[in-house]
N, C-alpha and C positions, 0 to 999 in steps of 0.2 A: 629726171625731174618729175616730180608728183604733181597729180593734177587734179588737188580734191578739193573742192570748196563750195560751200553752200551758206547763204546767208539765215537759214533759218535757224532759229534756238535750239529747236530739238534735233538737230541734224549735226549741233558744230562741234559736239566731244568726237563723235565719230571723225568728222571730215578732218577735226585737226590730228587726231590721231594717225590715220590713213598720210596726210601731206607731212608729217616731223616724221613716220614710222617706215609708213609699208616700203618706201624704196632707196637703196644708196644711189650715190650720184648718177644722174640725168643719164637714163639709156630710156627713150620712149616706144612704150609699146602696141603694135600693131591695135590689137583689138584685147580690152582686158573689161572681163564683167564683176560687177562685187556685189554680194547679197549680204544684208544685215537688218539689225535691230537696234533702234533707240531707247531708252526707255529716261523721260525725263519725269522726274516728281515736284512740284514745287507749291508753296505755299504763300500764301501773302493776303492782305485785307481789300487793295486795291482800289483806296481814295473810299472805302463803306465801312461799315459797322461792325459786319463780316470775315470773318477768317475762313477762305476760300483754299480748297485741298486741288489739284488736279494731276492725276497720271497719266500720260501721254506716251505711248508706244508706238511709234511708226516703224515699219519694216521698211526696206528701200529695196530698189533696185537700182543698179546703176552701170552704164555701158557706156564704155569709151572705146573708140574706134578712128584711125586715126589724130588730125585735130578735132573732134566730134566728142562732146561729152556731153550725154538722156542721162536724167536723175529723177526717178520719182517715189515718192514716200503714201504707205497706204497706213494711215492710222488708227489706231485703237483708242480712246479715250476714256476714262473714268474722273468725274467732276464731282466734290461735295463741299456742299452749303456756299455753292458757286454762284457769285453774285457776276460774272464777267463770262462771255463767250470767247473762245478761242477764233483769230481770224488771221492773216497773211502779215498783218499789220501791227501784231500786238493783240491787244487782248478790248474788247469793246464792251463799257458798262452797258448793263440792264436797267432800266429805267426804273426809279427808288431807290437804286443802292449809294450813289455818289452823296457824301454827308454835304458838299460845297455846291450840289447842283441836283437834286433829287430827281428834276423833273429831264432832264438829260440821259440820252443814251437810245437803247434799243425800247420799245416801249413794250414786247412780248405780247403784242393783242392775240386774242383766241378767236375763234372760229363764231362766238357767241359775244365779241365786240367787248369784253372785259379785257380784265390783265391777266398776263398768268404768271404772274409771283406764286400760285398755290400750286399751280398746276403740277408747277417744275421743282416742288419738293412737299415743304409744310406741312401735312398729314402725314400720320404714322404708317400711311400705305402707299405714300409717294399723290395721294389725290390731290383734289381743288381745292383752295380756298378760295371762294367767291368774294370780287373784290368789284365792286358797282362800276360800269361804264363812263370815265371819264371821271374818275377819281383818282386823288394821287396817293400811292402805298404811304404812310407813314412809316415804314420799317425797310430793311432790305429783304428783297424778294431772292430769295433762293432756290438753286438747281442740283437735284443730288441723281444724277442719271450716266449711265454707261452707253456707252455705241460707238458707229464707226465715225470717223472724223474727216474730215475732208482731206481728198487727194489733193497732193499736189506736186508737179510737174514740171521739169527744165531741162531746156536744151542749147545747148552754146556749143562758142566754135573758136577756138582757140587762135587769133589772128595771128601773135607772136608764139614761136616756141624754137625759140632758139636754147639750144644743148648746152651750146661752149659757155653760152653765159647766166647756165643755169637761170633762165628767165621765159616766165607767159602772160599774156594778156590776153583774157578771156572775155567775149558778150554772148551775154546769156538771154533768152526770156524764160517765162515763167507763167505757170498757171497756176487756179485755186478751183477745183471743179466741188460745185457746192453738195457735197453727197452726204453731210453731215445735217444732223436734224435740227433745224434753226427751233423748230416746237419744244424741241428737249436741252434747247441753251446749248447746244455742243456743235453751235457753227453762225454764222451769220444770213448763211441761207442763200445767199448772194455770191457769184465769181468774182476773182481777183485774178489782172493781168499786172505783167510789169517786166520791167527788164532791168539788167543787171552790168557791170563791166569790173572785171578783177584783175588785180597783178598778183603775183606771186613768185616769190625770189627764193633762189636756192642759196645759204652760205654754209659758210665750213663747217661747221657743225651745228646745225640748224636751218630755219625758214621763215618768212613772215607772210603776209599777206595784207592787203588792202584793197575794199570792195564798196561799190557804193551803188546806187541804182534807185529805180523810179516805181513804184506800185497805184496802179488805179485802181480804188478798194468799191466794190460793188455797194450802194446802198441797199441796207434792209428797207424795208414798206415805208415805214413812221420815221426814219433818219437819213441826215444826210453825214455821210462822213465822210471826213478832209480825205484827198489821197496823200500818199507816205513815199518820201525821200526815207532810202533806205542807206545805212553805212556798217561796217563791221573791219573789225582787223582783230587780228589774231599771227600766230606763229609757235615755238617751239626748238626746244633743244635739246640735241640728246646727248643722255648720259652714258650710254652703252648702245651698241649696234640693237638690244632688243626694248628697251627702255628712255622715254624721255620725257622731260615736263615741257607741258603746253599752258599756253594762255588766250584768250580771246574777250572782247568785247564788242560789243553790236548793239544796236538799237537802231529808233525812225522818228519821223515825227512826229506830231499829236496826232492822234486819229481826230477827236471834238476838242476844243476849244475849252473846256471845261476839265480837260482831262490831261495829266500830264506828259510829255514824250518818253516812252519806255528805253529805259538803257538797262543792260546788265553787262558784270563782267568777272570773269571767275578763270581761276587756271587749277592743273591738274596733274596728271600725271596718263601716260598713255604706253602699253606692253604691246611689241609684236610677237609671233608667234608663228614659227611658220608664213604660212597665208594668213592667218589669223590675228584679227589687230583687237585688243580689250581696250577701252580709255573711261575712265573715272575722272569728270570736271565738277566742283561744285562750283556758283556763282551764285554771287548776291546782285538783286536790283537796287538802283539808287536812286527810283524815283515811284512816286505813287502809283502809277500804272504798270509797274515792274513786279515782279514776284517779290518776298520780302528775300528768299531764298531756294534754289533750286539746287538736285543734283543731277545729273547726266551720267548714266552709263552705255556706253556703246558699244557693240560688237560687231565685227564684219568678219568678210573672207572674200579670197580673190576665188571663184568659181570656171575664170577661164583665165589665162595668161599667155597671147600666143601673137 
C-alpha cells in the first residue's frame, strides 16, 4: 500500500504520482525516506486587472517510519506583476487589486505608513512608488520579486493500515512557519496551523484518495482572514507497471468574503523509474481566486528503503 498524500498544490503531481506509481501491491515498509522537487508554474488575473506569473519550487523531504509519516517542503519562489501573496490557504489579494472590492485584502503598509504597491514592483529598478498615507491605489499594485517561501511542515500517524484491504486512514497536522518575506509579497508573514484526516484505497489497477481538514490562517497586521476548511481527492490508474494517468482536485474555503473559494483540478500522467518517480499534471482553476492555469512537474526518489 502507498502512503503519499499531501493536500497542498504544489506537492500533489508528486504525491499522486509517488501513491498510482512507486509501489505494487500493499507490502509496507519499515522506514522509507524520499527526497524531491516540485516545480509548479501557474498564471492567472485573480479577481484584478492583472495578469499575475508565479513559479513555485519546493524541494521536500519526506520520512516514513513505521505508521509515521514527516513531510516537509522548503521553497523557492519567483512572482511577476503579482498582485496576490502565496499562503497555506490559497492565495490572499493585496489590497487595490480586487476590481469587486479594491479596498479588501492585505493592505502592504511600509515602514513609513504608506502602501507599498510601488515598493513591490512599478519602477524600472524594482523601487517605490510613493503612494500618500491612507489613500486608496486606483490601479493594481504589483509584486515582481524572487526569494525563499515559506516552509512548511506535516506529521501524521496512520490509525488504519491494514494490508489485506489494501486500506489507510491517516491524521495529520501541519504547519506554515512564516520565513517568506511578507515586505516582498512572497508570504503573509503570519503562521498557519491545521490539521488534516485522509483515506486512501488500493484497487486492482489503480487508487483514489479522499482528504479533508481544518487550517487556522494567521492574520497579517491590517486583515483579518477567515480560517479554511480544507478538501482534495485525487487518484490514478495504471497503464503499465512503469506508467500511469493521475487525476486530482483540491481546494478550501474563502479566505475574505470578497474573494472567491479557490478550487483547481487537472490530471496527468505520472513515469516510474527505478526509485525514481517523474509526473507531469496540468490543471486549470475554476474560480476567481484559482490560477487561470497551472502546470506541475515533479520529481522524487526513494533515498532509503529498508
Amino acid at each position: 500500500m502507498t502512503r503519499r498524500s499531501n493536500r497542498s498544490a504544489l506537492a500533489a503531481s508528486l504525491a499522486l504520482s509517488f501513491a498510482a506509481l512507486a509501489a505494487a501491491p500493499a507490502a509496507a515498509q519499515e522506514t522509507t525516506i524520499t527526497a524531491g522537487v516540485n516545480v509548479r508554474f501557474l498564471t492567472g488575473s485573480f479577481a484584478s486587472d492583472q495578469t499575475t506569473s508565479l513559479l513555485y519550487a519546493p524541494a521536500l523531504l519526506r520520512v516514513e517510519s513505521g505508521r509515521l509519516e514527516v513531510v516537509a517542503y522548503f521553497p523557492y519562489l519567483t512572482i511577476d506583476n503579482g498582485t496576490v501573496a502565496p499562503s497555506q490557504g490559497g492565495f490572499v489579494p493585496m489590497r487595490g487589486t480586487l476590481t469587486s472590492a479594491p479596498n479588501a485584502g492585505m493592505s502592504m503598509a511600509t515602514t513609513t505608513g504608506g502602501t507599498m504597491g510601488g515598493m513591490m514592483g512599478g519602477g524600472p529598478s524594482g523601487g517605490t512608488t510613493p503612494v500618500a498615507s491612507g489613500t486608496l491605489p486606483t490601479s493594481a499594485l504589483v509584486t515582481n520579486q524572487s526569494g525563499l517561501g515559506d516552509i512548511v511542515a506535516s506529521a501524521g500517524y496512520r490509525i488504519v493500515d491494514d494490508v489485506t484491504a489494501r486500506l489507510q486512514i491517516v491524521l495529520s497536522g501541519r504547519v506554515k512557519v512564516p520565513t517568506a518575506s511578507a515586505a516582498s509579497g512572497l508570504g503573509t508573514g503570519k503562521a498557519d496551523v491545521g490539521a488534516t484526516g485522509a483515506v486512501r484505497k488500493q484497487v486492482s489497477q489503480g487508487w483514489f484518495y479522499a482528504e479533508g481538514g481544518y487550517l487556522f490562517i494567521g492574520d497579517p497586521d491590517d486583515v483579518e482572514l477567515r480560517n479554511a476548511v480544507l478538501w482534495g481527492l485525487g487518484g490514478g490508474r495504471r497503464l503499465t507497471d512503469r506508467v500511469g494517468l493521475l487525476f486530482s482536485a483540491y481546494g478550501n474555503t474563502a479566505l475574505l468574503a470578497e474573494f472567491a473559494a479557490p478550487v483547481e483540478v487537472g490530471a496527468g500522467v505520472g513515469i516510474r523509474a527505478g526509485r525514481t518517480t517523474l509526473s507531469i499534471i496540468p490543471t486549470i482553476g475554476l474560480s476567481d481566486a484559482s490560477p487561470r492555469y497551472a502546470i506541475n512537474v515533479g520529481v522524487g526518489a526513494d533515498l532509503l528503503k529498508r
